[in-house]
C-alpha positions in Angstrom: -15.6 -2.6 3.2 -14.4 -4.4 6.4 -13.9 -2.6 9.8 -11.9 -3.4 12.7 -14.1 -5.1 15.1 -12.3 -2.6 18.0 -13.0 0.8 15.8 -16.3 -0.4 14.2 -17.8 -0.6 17.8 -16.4 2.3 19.8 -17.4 4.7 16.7 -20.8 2.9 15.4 -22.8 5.9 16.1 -20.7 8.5 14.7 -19.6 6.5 11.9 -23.4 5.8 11.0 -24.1 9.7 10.9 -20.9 10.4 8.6 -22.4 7.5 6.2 -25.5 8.8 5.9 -24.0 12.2 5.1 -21.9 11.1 2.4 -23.8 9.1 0.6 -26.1 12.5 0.3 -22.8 14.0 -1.3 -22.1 15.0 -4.8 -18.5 14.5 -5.7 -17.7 17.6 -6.1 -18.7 18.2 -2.2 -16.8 15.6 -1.0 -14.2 16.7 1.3 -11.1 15.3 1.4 -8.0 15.3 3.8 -4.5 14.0 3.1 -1.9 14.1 6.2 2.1 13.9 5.6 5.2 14.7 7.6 5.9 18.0 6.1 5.0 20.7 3.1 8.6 19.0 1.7 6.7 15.4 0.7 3.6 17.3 -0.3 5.0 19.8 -2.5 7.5 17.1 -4.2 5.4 13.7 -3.7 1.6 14.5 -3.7 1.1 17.9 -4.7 0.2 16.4 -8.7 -2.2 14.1 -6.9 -3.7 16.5 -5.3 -4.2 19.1 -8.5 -5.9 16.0 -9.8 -8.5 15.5 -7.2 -9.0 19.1 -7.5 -9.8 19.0 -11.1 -11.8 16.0 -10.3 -14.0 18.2 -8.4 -13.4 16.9 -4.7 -12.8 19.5 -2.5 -8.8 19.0 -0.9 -7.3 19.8 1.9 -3.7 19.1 3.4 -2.2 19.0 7.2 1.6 18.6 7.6 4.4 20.5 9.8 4.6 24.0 8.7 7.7 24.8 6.2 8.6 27.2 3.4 6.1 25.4 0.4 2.8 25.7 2.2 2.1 28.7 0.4 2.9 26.9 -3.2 0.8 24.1 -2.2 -1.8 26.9 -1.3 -1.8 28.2 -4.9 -3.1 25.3 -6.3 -6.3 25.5 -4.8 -5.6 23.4 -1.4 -6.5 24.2 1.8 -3.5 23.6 4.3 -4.2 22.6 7.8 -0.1 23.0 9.3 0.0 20.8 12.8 3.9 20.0 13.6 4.3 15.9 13.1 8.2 15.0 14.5 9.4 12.0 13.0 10.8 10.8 15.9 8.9 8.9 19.0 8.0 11.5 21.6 5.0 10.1 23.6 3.8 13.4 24.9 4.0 15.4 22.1 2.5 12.3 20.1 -0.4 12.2 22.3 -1.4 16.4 21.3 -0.5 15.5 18.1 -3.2 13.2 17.9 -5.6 15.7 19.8 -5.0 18.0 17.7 -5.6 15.9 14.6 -8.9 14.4 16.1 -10.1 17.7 16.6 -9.5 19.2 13.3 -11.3 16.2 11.7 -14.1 16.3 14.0 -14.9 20.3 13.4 -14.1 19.6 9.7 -16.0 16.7 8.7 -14.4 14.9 6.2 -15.6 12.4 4.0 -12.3 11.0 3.3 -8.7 11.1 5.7 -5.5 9.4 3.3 -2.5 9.2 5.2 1.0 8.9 4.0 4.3 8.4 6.1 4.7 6.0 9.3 4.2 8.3 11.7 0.9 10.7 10.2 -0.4 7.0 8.7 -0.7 6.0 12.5 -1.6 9.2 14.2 -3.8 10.3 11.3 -5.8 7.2 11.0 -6.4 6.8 15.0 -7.6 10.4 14.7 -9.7 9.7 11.9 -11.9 7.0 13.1 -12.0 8.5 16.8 -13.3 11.9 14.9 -16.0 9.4 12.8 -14.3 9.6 9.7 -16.6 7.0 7.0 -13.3 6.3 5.1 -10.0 6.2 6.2 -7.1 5.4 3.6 -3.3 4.9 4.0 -0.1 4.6 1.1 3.0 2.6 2.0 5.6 4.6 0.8 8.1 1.9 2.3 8.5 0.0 5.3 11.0 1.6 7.6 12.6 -2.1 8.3 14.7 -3.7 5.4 15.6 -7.4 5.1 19.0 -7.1 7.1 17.2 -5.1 9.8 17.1 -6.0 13.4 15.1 -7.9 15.0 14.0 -5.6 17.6 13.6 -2.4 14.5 11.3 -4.9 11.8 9.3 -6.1 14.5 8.8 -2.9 16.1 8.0 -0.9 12.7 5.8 -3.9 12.5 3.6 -3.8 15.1 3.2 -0.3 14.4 1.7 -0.7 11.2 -0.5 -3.8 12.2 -1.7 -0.9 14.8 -2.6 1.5 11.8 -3.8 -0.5 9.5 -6.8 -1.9 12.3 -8.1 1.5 11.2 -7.6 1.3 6.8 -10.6 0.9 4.8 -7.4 0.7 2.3 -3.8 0.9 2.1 -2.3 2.0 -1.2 1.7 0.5 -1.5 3.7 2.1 -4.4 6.0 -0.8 -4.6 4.3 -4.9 -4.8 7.4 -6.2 -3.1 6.0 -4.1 0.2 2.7 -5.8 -0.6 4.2 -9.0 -0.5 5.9 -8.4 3.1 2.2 -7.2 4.4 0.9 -10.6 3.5 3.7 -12.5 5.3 3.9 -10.7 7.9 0.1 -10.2 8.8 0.5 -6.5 8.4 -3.4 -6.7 7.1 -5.4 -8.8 5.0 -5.3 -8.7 1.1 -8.8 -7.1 1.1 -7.4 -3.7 2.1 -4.2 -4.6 -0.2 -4.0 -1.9 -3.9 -1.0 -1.5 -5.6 -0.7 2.1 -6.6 3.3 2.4 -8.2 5.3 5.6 -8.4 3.2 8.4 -10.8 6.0 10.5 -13.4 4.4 13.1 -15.7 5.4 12.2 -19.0 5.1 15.3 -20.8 6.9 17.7 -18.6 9.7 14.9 -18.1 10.4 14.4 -21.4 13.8 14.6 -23.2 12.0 16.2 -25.9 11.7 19.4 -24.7 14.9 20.3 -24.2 17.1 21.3 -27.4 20.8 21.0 -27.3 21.2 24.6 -27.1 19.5 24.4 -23.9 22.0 21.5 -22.4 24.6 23.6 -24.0 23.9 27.0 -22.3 22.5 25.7 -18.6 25.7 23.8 -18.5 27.7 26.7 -19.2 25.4 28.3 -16.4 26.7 26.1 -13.9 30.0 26.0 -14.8 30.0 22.9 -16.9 32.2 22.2 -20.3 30.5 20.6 -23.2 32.6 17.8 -23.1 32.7 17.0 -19.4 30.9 13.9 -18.3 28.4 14.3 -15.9 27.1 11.9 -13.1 23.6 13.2 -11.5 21.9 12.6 -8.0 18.6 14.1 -6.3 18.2 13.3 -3.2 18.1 14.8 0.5 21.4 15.5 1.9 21.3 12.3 4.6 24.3 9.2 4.9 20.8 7.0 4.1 21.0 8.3 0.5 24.6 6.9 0.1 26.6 10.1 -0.3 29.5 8.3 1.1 29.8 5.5 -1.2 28.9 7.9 -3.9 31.8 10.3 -2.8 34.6 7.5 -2.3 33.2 6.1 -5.6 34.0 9.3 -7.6 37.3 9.3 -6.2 37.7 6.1 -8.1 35.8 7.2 -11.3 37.9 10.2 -11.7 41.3 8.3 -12.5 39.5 7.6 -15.4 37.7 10.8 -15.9 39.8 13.6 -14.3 36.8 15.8 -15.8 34.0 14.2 -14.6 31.5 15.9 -12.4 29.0 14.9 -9.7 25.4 17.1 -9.9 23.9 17.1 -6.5 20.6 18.5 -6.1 19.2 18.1 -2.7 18.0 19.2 0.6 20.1 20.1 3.3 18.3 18.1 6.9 21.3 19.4 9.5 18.6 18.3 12.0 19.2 14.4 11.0 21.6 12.7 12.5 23.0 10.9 9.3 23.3 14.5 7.8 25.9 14.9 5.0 27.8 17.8 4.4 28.8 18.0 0.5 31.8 20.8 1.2 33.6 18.6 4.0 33.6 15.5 2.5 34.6 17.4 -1.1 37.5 18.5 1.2 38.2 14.8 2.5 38.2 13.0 -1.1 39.7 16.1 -2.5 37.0 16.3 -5.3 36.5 20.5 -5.0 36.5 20.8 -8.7 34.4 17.8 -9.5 31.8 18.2 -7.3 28.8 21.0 -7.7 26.3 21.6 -5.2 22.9 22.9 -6.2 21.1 22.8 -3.1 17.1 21.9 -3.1 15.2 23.0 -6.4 11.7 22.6 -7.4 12.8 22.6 -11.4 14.4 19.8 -11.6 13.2 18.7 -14.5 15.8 21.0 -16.2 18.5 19.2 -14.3 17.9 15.9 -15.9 19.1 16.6 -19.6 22.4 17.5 -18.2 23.2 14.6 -17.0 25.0 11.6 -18.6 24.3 8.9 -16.0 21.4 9.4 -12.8 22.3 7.3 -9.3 20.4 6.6 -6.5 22.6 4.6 -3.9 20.3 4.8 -1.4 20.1 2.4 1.7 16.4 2.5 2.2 13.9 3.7 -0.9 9.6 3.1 -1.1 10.6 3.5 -5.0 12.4 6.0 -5.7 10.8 8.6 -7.7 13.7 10.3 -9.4 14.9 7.3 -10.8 11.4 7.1 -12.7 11.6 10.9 -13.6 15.3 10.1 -14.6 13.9 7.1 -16.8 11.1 9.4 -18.0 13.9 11.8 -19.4 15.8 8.8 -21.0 19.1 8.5 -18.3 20.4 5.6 -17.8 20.4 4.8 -14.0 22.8 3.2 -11.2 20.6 2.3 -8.3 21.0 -0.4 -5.3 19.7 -3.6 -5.1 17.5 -3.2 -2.6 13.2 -2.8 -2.1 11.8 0.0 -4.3 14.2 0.3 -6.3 14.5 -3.3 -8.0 10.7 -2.1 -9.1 11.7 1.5 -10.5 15.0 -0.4 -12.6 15.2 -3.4 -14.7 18.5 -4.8 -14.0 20.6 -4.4 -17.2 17.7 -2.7 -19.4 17.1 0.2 -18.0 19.8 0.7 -15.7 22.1 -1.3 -13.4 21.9 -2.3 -9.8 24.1 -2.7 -7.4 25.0 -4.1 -4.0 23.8 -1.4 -0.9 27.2 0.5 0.8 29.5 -0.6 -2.1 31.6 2.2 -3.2 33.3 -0.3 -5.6 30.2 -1.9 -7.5 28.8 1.3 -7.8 31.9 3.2 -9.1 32.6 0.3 -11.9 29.1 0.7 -12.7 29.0 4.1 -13.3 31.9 3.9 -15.2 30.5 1.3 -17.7 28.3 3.9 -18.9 30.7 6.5 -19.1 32.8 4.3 -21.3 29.9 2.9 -23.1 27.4 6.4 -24.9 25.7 4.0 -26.9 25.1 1.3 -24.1 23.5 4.1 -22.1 21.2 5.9 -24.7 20.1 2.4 -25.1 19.2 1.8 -21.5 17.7 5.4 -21.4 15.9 5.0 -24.2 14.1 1.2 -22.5 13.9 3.5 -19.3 11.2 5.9 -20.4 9.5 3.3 -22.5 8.7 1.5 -18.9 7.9 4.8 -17.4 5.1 5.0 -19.8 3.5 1.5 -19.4 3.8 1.1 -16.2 4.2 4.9 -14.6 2.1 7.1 -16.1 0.5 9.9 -14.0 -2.6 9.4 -15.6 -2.6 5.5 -15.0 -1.4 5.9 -11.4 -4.3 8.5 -10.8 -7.0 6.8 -12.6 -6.1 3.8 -9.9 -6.4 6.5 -7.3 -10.1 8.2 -8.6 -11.4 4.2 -9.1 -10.9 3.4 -5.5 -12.5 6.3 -4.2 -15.6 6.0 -6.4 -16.0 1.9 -4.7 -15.1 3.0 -1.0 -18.1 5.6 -1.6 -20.2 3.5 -3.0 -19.7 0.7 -0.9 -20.7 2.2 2.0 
């Protein structure tokens, strides 16, 4: 595999020593780290991963900002290494950071470092091959920079991730639009270039499991009549997620469907600066009884059948996950036209899409399925039939365990 010319000389020696060790390694020895922003994307993004390389036999370990589902991730057999990673630019504190990264690598000794998220994928991989690290591995969960982007933001978020991939032996993308912008705009070669997609388990999201009595009593639960149509989002509590065209656009469907109510599960970030508060904009478009709050949830698989139509107006998305677990459950999803998630929905056969920041589109959208059951089941039903050709855990994973195996072997 090929090596930056700048990182393959400073660390020829200790890289040399690390080869020679690994290629003495059983799998089942072979020590693994995987670095994110915080327990929140491990726990809800990589933790099934992670079971995998478990069961593979690779011995795992984690290191993100502390938080309340370090100890679940812990349960499962990983080792968590908690160093606090801000997402925001902070020279100083970015410069202990990666210290405290290359130290913890360098005492450790691992065999592999995969890095996920803009900030950990550049600090994480730096650290890496300064600690000697043999193979060093990043995802693309997304570019931070979008086609209408500034000039000064793409190139910026550019050059940033030309800077961490000198350091990739690979970089993973879960969406091949990304992979196309890599290519065009030098990011790195097509050598380090594997698409990886979004991975949905198919048998724990799976409409099947769920009886009408279920629906039936979990609505009740919650509040919810039988014959009350319901319109479902998951996703963090930020302005990026488009709450506010989401909001003004329920204004609009409920002259239509008085009844109707909006399911929001998701995180509450007060620390962002596009944070949305549910109960004052309820107040503003005067939708108290047609909108329920059910804060962050870790089964939210039993949120799905509930739900007559999934949306994800989201400004910025790597692929959206939730509208593939939404697929998975056979929903029929609203989603923006934008990167990520033109790969998780096939426009008009698994769900529509719609123009970014348009509270109108998105509200007559929406509505077409309400006023259409059979148009939607229909949709729903194409939705998880794509989820299982093309997003199957144990396809994404296999892609995953294949790459490993060559990066070992090639060294």
């Amino acid at each position: 595999m090929r090596k930056s010319k700048i990182c393959k000389t400073y660390f020829r020696r200790s890289f040399g020593e690390e080869k020679q060790a690994l290629l003495s390694l059983t799998p089942s020895k072979i020590k693994i780290c995987r670095i994110a922003n915080n327990d929140k994307f491990v726990k809800f993004n990589l933790l099934p991963q992670l079971k995998f390389l478990v069961k593979e036999g690779y011995d795992v370990y984690v290191v993100c900002s502390p938080g309340k589902w370090v100890a679940d991730i812990e349960k499962e057999g990983i080792k968590v290494k908690t160093i606090k990673i801000k997402r925001k630019i902070s020279s100083l504190y970015d410069l202990v950071t990666l210290y405290r990264l290359w130290n913890y690598f360098r005492k450790e000794k691992f065999q592999i470092v995969h890095t996920h998220n803009p900030k950990p994928g550049l600090l994480g991989q730096l650290a890496a091959k300064m600690a000697g690290v043999p193979i060093v591995i990043n995802t693309i969960h997304g570019f931070y920079f979008q086609e209408n982007s500034s000039l000064l933001k793409r190139k910026f978020f550019i050059i940033i991730e030309k800077i961490a991939a000198k350091c990739s032996d690979l970089i993973f993308f879960v969406n091949k639009e990304d992979m196309k912008t890599a290519l065009q705009e030098r990011i790195c070669s097509d050598k380090l270039i594997k698409y990886l997609g979004g991975a949905v388990d198919i048998n724990k999201f799976s409409p099947d499991l769920f009886s009408q009595s279920f629906i039936v009593d979990k609505k009740e639960e919650l509040g919810i009549k039988s014959d009350q149509k319901v319109v479902g989002i998951i996703a963090r509590l930020v302005e990026e997620k488009g709450y506010i065209e989401l909001f003004e656009a329920l204004g609009t469907i409920i002259k239509k469907f008085p009844r109707a109510v909006l399911l929001v599960v998701g995180s509450e970030e007060k620390h962002k600066k596009d944070f949305f508060d549910p109960n004052f904009f309820k107040k503003k478009y005067k939708l108290e009884k047609n909108v329920i709050f059910l804060g962050e949830r870790d089964n939210v698989d039993q949120i799905y059948p509930l739900i007559d139509v999934f949306v994800l107006p989201s400004h910025r998305e790597g692929l959206g996950l939730v509208i593939l677990e939404a697929s998975a459950m056979e929903k029929p999803v609203v989603a923006t036209n934008i990167r990520g998630c033109r790969e998780a929905v096939d426009n008009g056969k698994t769900g529509v899409l719609v123009p970014a920041k348009n509270a109108e589109k998105l509200a007559k959208a929406i509505i077409y399925f309400l006023e259409n059951p059979m148009e939607a089941q229909k949709m729903g039903e194409n939705g998880r039939i794509k989820v299982i050709k093309e997003f199957n855990e144990d396809l994404v994973f296999g892609r995953i365990k294949e790459e490993y195996q060559k990066l070992i072997e090639s060294l």
